[in-house]
N, C-alpha and C positions, 0 to 999 in steps of 0.2 A: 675224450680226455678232459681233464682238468681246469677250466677255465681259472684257477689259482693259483698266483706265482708259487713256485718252489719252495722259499719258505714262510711264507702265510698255510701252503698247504700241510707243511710238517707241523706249524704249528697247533693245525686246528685238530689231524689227528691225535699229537700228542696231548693234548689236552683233552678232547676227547677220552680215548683210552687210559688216562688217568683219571679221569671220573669215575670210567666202569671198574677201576681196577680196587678203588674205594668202594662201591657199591652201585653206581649207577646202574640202569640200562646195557645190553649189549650195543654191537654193529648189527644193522638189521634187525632190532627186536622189535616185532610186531605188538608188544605187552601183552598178549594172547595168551603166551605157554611161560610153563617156568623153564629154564633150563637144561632139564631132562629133556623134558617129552620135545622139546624146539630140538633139540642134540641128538633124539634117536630119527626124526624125522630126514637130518644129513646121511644117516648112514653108519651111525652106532646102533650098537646093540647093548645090552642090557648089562651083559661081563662088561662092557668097556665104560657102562657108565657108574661102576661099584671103583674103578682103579681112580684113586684122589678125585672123588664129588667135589672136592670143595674147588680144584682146578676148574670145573665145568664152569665155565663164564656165558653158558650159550653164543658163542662167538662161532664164526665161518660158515662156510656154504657147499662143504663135504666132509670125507673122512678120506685125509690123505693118508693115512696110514693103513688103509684096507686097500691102497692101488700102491705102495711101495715095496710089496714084498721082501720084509725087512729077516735078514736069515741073525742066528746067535753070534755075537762078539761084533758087530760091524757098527762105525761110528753113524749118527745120526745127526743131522743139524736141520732145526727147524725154523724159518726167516719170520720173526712178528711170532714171540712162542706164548705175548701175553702169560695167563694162570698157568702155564705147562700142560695145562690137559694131554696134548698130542705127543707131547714131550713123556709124558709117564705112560704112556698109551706103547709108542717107540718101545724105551724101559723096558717092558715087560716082553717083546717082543725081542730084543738084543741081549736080553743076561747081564747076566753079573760081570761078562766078560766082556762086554760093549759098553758104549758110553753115546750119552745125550747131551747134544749141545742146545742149550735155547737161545736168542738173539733178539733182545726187543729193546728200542729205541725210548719206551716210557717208565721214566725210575719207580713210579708205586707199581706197575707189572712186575719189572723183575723182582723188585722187594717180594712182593705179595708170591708171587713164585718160588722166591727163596725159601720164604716160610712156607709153605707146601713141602720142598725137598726136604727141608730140615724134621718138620711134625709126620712123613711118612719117611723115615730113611729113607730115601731115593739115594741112595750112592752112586749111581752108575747116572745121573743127572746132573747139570749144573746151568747156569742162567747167566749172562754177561750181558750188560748193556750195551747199546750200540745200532747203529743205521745199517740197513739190508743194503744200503749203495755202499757200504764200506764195514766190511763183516771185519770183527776180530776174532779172526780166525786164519791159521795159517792154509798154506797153498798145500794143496793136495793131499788134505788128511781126512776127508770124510767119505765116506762110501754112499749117503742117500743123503739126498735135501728135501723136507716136507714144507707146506708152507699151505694156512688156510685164509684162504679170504683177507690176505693182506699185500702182496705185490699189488693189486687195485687203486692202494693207498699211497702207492710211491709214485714222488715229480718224475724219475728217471727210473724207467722199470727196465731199459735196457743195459744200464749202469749195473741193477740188481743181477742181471742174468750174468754178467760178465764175473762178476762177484762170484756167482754160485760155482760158475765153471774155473776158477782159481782155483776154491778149496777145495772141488771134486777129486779126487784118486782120477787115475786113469780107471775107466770100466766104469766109474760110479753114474750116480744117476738121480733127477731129479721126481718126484709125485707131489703134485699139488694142485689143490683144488679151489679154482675161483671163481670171481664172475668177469664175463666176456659181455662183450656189446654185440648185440645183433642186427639193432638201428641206434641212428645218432641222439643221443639226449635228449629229452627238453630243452631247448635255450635255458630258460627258465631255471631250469636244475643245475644247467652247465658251472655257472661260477657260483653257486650255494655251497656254502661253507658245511650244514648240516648236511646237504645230497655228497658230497665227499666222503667224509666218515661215516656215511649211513653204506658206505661198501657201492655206491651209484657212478657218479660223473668222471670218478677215474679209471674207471673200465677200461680197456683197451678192445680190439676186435681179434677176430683170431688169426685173420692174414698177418696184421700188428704183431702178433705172440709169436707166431710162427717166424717173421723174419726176424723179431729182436734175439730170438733162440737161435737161430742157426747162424746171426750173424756173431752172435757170441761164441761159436765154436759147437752149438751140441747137433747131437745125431739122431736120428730115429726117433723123430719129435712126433708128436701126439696132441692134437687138441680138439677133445672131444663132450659138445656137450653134456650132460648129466640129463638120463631119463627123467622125468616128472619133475625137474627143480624148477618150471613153470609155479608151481602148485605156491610155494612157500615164498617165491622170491615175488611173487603175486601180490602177499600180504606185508611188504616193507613199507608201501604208502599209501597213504589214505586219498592222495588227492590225485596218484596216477598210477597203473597198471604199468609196473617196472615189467611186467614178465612180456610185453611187447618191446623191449629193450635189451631186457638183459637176460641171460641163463646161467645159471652156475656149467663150471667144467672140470675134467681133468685134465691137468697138462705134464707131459712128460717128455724126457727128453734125455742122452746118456752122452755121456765123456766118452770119445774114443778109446779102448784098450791101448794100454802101449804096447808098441810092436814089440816082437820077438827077434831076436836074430840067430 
């Protein structure tokens, strides 16, 4: 975890993430690839990088929207939606008759977002500012939660899970793909302002995810490393071999159905 108060730590992500959202750098960019090729390397494919390129921020450490199994008309909500990418990804996936919800805490994202919805019609999309420890969004109106390479970045990530299981419908269900600690930090890394929003020092482990998930209430949890994300998370620093550290994963986990009587 974190060596950074609570908010020094929102701080330096949101700042952060408002640079990229202007043009900087991604979370994790190596400076190696552009965009694309960084984005097909997570687990896109080619269709998925034609739906709003301009959303493509090369941001996160999977494709949560290839382990959500997202069926026509069901609402979506994704936690940190940044440029929407995964957000019009959803979209396309839910219909005309579904809707996307995006959630991100940094005002040039969701601006920079907005415009994306607004220059592709995206109708069935929209973007709301706001912290993933306190979603606005009401209680029990979503059917899936996505979320890339951003629970990492929260002070209280069990705060977050608690959130997700609010808005969840009964049945619904979370997909999301992060990075997990597999040994402890660098000191060194530990309270770096840059090793935080570089997607590092706020890692959590997976015993960690698995008890904050069930203690929020969800079921049939999941957390499972990602084959070869060794390879990419390898190249986030130049002065230490993260992939002795960390691994991208999926994590999942579902809302009890409500009973029947």
């Amino acid at each position: 975890m974190s060596g950074l108060d609570p908010t020094e730590q929102r701080r330096v992500v949101r700042e952060r993430y408002g640079a990229i959202a202007e043009g900087g750098g991604g979370c994790c960019d190596d400076g190696r690839e552009d965009d694309a090729k960084r984005t097909e390397r997570l687990g896109y494919d080619a269709a998925d990088l034609d739906v709003v390129p301009e959303a493509n921020l090369g941001l996160g450490c999977g494709n949560p929207t290839a382990i959500a199994s997202l069926e026509t008309g069901e609402t979506v909500l994704d936690l940190g939606s940044g440029g929407g990418f995964d957000c019009f990804l959803a979209a396309r996936e839910v219909g005309d008759s579904g809707r996307v919800i995006g959630v991100d805490m940094t005002p040039e994202m969701v601006e920079r977002a907005r415009e994306n919805t607004a220059e592709n019609d995206a109708s069935n999309v929209e973007f709301r500012l706001g912290e993933i420890e306190h979603l606005p969004v009401a209680d029990g109106t979503v059917d899936a939660i996505l979320s890339n390479c951003v629970i990492n970045l929260s002070p209280d990530k069990g705060r977050v899970f608690e959130e997700a299981f609010r808005v969840l419908r009964p049945g619904g269900r979370l997909a999301i793909s992060d990075v997990v600690l597999t040994a402890d930090v660098p000191e060194t890394l530990r309270g770096d302002p840059e090793s935080l929003a570089g997607c590092v020092s706020g890692a959590a482990t997976i015993d960690e995810l698995e008890a904050m998930l069930g203690s929020a209430g969800f079921e049939a949890i999941r957390v499972e490393p990602e084959e070869g994300s060794e390879a990419f998370v390898r190249e986030w620093s130049d002065g230490y071999d993260l992939s002795d550290v960390l691994v991208s994963a999926r994590i999942e986990g579902r809302k009890a159905a409500a009973e029947t009587t």
